[in-house]
N, C-alpha and C positions, 0 to 999 in steps of 0.2 A: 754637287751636294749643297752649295749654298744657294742656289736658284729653287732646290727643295723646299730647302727649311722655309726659305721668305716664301714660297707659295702657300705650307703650312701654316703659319703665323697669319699670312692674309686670310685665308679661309676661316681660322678657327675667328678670329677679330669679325671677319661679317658674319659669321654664326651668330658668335653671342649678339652681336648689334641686332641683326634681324629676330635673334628670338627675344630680348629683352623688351624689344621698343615695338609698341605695334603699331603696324600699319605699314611695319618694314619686312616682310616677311619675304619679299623678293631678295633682299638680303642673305635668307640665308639658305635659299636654292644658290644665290651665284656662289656663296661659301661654300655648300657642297658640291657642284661643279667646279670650283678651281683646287679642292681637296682632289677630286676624282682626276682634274687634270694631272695635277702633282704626282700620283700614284702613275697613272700612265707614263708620263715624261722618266721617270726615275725606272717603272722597267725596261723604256726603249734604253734608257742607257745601261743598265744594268743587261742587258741581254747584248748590245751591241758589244761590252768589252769581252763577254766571256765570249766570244764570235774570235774573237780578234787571235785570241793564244794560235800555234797549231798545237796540232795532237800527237802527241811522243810512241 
């Protein structure tokens, strides 16, 4: 949960850096791919625990 949040706080910080400042705009593609990453990582683990229970 905490390797979440810190990838959300990183992305949303290159967002604004790239959308503010120009001529950084690469910026805020890598904000949005490591937002998208974030989203991926947190379903593999969120699908990996409910894997785990068995079924009653």
């Amino acid at each position: 949960m905490a390797l979440f949040l810190f990838l959300l706080l990183v992305a949303v910080a290159l967002g604004i850096i790239g959308f503010v400042i120009e001529g950084l705009f690469y910026l805020l593609i890598i904000g949005v791919l490591v937002f998208l990453g974030a989203l991926v990582l947190s379903g593999v683990r969120l699908g990996r625990r409910r894997g785990s229970r068995p079924a009653r």
